[in-house]
N, C-alpha and C positions, 0 to 999 in steps of 0.2 A: 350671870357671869358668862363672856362670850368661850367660844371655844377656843381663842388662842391663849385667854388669861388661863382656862385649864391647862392647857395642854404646856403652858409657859411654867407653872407650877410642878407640872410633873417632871419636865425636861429639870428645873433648878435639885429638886430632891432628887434626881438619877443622873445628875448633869456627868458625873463620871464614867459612868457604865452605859451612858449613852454615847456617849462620846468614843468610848473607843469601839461600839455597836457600827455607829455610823464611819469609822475609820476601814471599816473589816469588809466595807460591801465598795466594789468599783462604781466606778462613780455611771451617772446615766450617759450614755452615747450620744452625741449631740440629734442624731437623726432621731430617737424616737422620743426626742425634747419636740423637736422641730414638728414628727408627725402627731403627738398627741398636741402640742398647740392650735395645730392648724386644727383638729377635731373638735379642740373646745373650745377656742377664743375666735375664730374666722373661720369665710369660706376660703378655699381653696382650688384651684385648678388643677385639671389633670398633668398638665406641665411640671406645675412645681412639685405634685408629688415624683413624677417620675424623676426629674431632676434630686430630690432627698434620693430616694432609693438606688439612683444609678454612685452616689457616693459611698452606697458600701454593696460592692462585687457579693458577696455571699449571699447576702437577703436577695439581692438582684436574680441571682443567679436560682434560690431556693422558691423566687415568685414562679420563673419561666419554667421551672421543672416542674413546679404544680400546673400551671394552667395546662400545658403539654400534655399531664399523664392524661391516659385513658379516661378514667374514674370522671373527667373534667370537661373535657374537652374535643370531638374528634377533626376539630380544624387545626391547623398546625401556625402557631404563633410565634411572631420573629423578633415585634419590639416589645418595651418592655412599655412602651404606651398602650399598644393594643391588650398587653396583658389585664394594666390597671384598669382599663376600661373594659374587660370582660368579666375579672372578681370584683370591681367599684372600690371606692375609695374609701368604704369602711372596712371592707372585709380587706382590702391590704393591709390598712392598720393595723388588724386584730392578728394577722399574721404576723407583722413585724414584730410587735410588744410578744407574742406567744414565743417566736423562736430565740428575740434576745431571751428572757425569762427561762427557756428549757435550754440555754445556752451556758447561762447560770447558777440554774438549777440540776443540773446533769451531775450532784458532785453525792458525795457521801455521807451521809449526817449520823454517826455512831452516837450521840445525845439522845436523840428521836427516834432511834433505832430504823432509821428509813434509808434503804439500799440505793445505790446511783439509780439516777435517774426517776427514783417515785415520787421527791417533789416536784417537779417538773410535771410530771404525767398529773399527780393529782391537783397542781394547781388548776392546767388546762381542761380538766374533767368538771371543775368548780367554775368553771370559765362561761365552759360551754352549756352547763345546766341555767348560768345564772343568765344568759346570753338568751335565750330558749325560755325563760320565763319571761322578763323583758318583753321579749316580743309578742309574748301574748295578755301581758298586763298592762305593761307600760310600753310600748316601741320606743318611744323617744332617749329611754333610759339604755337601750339594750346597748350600745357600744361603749357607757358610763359602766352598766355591770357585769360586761365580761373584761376590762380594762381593769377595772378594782378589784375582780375576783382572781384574775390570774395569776394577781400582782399580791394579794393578799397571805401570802406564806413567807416572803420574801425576808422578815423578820427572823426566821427559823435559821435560816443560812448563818445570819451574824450574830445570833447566842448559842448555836449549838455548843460550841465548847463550853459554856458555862452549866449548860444542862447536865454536858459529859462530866463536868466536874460534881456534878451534887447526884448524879446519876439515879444511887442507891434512895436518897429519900425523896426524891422526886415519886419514882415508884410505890417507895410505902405508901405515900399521902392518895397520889392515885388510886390504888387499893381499898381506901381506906370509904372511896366512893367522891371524889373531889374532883373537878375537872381542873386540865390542862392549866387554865390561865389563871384558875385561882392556888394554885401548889406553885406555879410560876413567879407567883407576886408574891406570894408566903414565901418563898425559899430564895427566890433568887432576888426579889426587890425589881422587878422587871418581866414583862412578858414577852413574848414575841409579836404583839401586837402594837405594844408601846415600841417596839423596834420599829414595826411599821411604820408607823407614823412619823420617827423620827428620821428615817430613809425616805421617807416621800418629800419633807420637810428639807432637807439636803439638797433632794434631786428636784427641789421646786416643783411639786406637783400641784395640780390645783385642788382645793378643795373637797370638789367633787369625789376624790378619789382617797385624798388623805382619810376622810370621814368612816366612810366603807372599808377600810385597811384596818382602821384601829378599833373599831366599833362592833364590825362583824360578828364574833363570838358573842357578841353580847349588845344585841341592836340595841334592846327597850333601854339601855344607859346612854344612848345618844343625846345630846342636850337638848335643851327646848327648843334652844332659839338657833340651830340648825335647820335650812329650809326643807321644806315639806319632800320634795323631790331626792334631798340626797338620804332622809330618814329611809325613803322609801328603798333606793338603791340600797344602804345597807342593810334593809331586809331579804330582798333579791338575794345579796349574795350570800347573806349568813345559810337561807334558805338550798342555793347553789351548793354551798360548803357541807351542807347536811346529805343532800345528794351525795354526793361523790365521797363519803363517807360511807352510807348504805348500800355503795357498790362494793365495797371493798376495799377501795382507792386510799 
């Protein structure tokens, strides 16, 4: 069975509480529709990326403050051409997707008991582990799995309040020695995983990325007949996720 006939099965038995899942999350920003395309379906020019980026002043403005600082740079930078072309056109990417992502993720989750700002910070920690593997397993992979891992918590955001609501036996089950995504699907008939997917699914993401979102927790349930490269990337990141767990994150 392909993975949309699954994933088309799960969406009709949750089609309600998915449905107002993917209601509860803003929609994706046309720019980083625009630059994750150009990442996976085409080459692209240094032009047109700076062309996306000059249409949102923030990111713009948040590129030329990094290549600037210190830590980066001690030539002093004026376009925002010259910028792209000293971090390259991956690592702008990975910036763009990180700040929208800690843009949104900067909020308070009393469900998950996780303070402003610590999904944000640990998805970028899971980002950046799984980015850092990549590159020494797979290179090819590495802008696939820190793209899927940043993005990979994303689902937390729009059930938290269902969490908050079942709060008390969420814990017990925990307790009890159960992880996360299985008390999730016992109790609440959905995980934050299955949100994933269904946000990515929304926001048109391509495959690549949907797979590693929803799988992560739990690579060896990825299907068969998903290709060999994105089995791999969901291991990356689950691995990533493991990390930035061990930190404390």
């Amino acid at each position: 069975m392909e993975i949309t006939e699954r994933m088309g099965k799960i969406i009709e038995k949750k089609s309600e509480i998915l449905e107002k899942v993917v209601r509860a999350m803003p929609p994706l920003p046309s720019i980083i529709k625009n630059l994750l395309n150009h990442t996976f379906y085409e080459e692209v020019s240094i032009s047109e990326v700076v062309q996306d980026i000059g249409k949102d002043p923030n990111l713009a403005g948040e590129i030329m403050r990094l290549v600037n600082s210190q830590s980066f740079s001690l030539i002093r930078v004026s376009t925002l051409e010259h910028a792209v072309i000293l971090l390259g056109v991956k690592n702008v990417f990975r910036i763009a997707i990180a700040m929208w992502v800690k843009n949104i993720g900067d909020t308070y989750l009393p469900g998950y008991q996780q303070k402003k700002g610590e999904l944000s910070f640990n998805s970028f920690i899971g980002g950046y582990a799984s980015k850092r593997i990549a590159e020494v397993s797979y290179p090819s992979l590495s802008y696939i799995a820190f793209s899927a891992a940043v993005l990979r918590n994303i689902g937390k955001i729009a059930i938290d309040q269902l969490i908050l609501n079942k709060k008390s036996e969420i814990i017990q089950e925990i307790f009890k020695g159960k992880s996360e995504i299985e008390v999730e699907e016992e109790i609440l008939g959905i995980t934050f995983t299955d949100a994933n997917y269904m946000i990515a699914e929304a926001w048109n993401l391509p495959e690549e990325l949907k797979i590693p979102m929803k799988f992560f927790k739990t690579p060896h349930l990825v299907p068969e007949d998903i290709p060999e490269y994105i089995k791999f990337t969901t291991y990356i990141v689950h691995v990533g996720d493991v990390i930035s767990q061990m930190v404390g994150i």
